[in-house]
C-alpha positions as CSV (number, residue, x, y, z in Angstrom):
1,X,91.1,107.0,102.1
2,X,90.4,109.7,99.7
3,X,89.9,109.5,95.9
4,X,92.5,111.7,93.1
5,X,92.1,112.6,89.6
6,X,94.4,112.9,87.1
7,X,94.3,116.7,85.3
8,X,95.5,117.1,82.0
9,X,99.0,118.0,83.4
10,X,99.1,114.3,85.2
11,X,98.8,116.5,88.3
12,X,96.4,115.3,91.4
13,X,95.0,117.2,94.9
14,X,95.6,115.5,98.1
15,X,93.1,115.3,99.8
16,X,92.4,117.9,102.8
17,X,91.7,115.3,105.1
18,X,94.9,113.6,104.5
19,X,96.8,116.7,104.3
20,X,96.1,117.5,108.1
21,X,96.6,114.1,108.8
22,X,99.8,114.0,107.7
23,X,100.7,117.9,108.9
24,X,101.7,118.4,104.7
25,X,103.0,121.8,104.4
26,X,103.3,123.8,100.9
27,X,106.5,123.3,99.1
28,X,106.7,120.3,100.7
29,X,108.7,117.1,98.7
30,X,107.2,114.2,98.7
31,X,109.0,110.9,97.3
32,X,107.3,108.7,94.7
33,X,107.2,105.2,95.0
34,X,105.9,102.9,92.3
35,X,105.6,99.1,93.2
36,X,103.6,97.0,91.0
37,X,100.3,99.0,90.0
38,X,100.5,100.9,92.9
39,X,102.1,104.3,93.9
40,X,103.4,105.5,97.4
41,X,103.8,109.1,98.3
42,X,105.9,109.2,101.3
43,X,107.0,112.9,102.9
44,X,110.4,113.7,103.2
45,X,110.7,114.3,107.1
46,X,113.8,116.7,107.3
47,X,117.0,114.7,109.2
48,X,116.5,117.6,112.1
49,X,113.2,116.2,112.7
50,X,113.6,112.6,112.8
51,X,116.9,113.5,115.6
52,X,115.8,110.8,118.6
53,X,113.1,108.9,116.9
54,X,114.5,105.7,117.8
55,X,114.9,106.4,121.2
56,X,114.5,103.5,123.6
57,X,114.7,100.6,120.7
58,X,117.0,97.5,121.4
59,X,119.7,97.5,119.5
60,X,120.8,93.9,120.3
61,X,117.4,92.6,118.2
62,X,118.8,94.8,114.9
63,X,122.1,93.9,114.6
64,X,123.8,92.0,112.5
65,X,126.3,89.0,114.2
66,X,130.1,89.5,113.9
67,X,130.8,86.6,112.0
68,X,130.6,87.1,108.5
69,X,131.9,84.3,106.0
């Protein structure tokens, strides 16, 4: 876990350890998250990228039953 501060401009530096962790790119978006007193930054993964991510998962655990009242 790395520590931020706040510049005048309310902007903050990720950390370069968390930066390779993550594989964070330039230019990349992030989306901001705020639950509570805390805040998320999650990357946007392009829709390319996340193609067979679920690969192998049950689908019979997930779904929902026909029956609906």
């Amino acid at each position: 876990m790395g520590n931020v501060t706040i510049s005048s401009k309310y902007q903050i530096v990720i950390p370069r350890d968390i930066r390779k962790q993550l594989k964070l790119k330039v230019g990349q978006k992030l989306s901001v998250i705020a639950s509570g007193n805390a805040i998320t930054l999650v990357p946007d993964t392009p829709l390319a990228e996340m193609r067979g991510f679920l690969r192998g998962m049950d689908k019979n655990e997930i779904r929902e039953d026909e029956e609906r009242i």
